[in-house]
C-alpha positions in Angstrom: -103.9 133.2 -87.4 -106.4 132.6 -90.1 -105.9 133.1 -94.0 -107.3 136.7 -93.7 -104.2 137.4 -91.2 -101.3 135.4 -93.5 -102.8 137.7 -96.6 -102.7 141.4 -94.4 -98.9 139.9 -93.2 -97.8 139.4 -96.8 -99.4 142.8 -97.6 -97.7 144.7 -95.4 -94.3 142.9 -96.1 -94.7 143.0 -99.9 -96.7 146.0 -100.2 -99.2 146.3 -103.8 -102.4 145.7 -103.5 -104.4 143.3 -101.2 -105.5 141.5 -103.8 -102.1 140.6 -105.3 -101.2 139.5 -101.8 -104.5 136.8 -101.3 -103.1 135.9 -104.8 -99.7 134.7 -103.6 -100.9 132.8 -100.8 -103.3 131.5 -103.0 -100.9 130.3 -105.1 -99.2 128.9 -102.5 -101.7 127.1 -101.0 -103.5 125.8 -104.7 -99.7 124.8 -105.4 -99.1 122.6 -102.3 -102.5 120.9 -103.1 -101.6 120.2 -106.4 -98.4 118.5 -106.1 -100.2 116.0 -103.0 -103.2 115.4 -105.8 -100.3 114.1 -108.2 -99.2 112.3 -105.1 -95.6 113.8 -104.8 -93.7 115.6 -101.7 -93.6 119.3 -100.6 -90.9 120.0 -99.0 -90.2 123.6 -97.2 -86.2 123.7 -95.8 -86.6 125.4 -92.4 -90.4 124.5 -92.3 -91.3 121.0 -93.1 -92.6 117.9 -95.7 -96.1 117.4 -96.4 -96.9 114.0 -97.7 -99.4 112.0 -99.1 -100.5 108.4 -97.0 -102.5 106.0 -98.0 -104.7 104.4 -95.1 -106.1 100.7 -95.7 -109.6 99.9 -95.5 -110.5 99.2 -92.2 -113.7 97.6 -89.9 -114.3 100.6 -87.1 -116.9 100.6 -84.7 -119.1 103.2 -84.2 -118.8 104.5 -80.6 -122.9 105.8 -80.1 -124.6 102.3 -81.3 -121.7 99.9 -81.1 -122.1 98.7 -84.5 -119.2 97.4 -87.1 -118.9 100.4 -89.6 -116.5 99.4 -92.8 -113.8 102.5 -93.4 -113.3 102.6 -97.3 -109.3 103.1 -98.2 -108.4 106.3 -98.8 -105.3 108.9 -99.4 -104.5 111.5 -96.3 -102.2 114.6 -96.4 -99.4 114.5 -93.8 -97.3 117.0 -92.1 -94.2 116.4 -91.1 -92.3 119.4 -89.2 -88.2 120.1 -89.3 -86.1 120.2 -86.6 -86.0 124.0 -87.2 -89.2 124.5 -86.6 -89.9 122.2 -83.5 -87.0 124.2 -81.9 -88.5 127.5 -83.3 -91.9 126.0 -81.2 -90.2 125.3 -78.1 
């Protein structure tokens, strides 16, 4: 399932216009990413948490040469799935 998909399943559940649906998972979606910029927790009962991690600066090496390649720090997004849905999964 792409975005295309979620956007024709909300249509046909919420009926209007296609537009107005791409709008709410829009929303959805620019909501999420807004609350991980400002570094705080989504969480979805039923669904899951996304997080923000911070990952250290690291020395890697690069695989095709062999060489030491510093990794700046930077912040990831996490997922973290309930118990609901890992049984939903099953």
């Amino acid at each position: 399932m792409n975005k295309a998909n979620l956007v024709e399943k909300v249509h046909e559940i919420l009926g209007g216009t296609k537009v107005q649906a791409e709008e709410v998972v829009n929303t959805i979606f620019d909501t999420i990413t807004g609350s991980l910029k400002k570094g705080d927790d989504v969480s979805v009962a039923g669904f899951g948490i996304f997080k923000v991690k911070a990952r250290a600066a690291r020395e890697a090496r690069n695989p095709r040469t062999g060489a030491m390649v510093k990794v700046p720090a930077t912040t990831v997004p996490k997922f973290q799935a309930s118990k609901a849905l890992k049984e939903a999964v099953k």
